[in-house]
N, C-alpha and C positions, 0 to 999 in steps of 0.2 A: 564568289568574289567579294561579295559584299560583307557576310558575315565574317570572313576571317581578313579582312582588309587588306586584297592582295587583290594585286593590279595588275601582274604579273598575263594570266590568261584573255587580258582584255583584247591586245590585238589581234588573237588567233580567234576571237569571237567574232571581233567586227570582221575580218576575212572571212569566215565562213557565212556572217549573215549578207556580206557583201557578194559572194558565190550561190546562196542560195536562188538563185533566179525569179525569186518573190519583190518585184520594181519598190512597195511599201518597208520591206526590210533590207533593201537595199541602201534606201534614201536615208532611213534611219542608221543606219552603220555610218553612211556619208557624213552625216549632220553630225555624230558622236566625233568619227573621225579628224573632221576640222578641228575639234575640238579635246580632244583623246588626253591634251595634259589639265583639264583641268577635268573631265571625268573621273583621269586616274588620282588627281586629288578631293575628288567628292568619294571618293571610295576608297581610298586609305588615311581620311582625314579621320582623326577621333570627333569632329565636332562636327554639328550638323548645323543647316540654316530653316528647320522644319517650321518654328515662328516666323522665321522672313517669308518664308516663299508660303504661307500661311495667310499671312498679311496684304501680302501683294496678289494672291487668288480672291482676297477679300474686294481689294480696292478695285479687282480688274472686271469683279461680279459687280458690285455693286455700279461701276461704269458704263457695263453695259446695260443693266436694268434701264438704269438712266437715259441712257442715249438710246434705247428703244423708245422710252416715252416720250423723249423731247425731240427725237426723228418725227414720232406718226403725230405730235402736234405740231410741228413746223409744216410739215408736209400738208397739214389738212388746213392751214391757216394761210396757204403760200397764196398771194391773189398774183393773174397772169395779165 
């Protein structure tokens, strides 16, 4: 589907991962499904957002680094 940017097979996919009786590929068919019109435009769009969502993996690493360090020094600094 992706390489020839045809949208076309995508519902008869999420039916069948929604039929496969696997609860993990189910939930995921579900999730696509809410969502199925702008899948089928991330996959017949000529343009990508591979810098965006690049960016925002960046910002979302970097967030957690963070709020692990400044969690376990809150945590160890909390007086009761």
């Amino acid at each position: 589907m992706v390489d020839t940017r045809d949208a076309g097979p995508l519902q008869g996919c999420l039916d069948q991962l929604s039929s496969s009786g696997l609860a993990p590929l189910a939930g995921i068919a579900a999730a696509l499904h809410q969502d199925q019109h702008a899948v089928a435009q991330g996959i017949t769009s000529p343009h990508n957002s591979g810098v965006t969502e690049s960016r925002i993996t960046d910002v979302k690493l970097k967030k957690r680094i963070t709020g692990g360090v400044l969690a376990s020094y809150f945590s160890a600094t909390k007086s009761y």
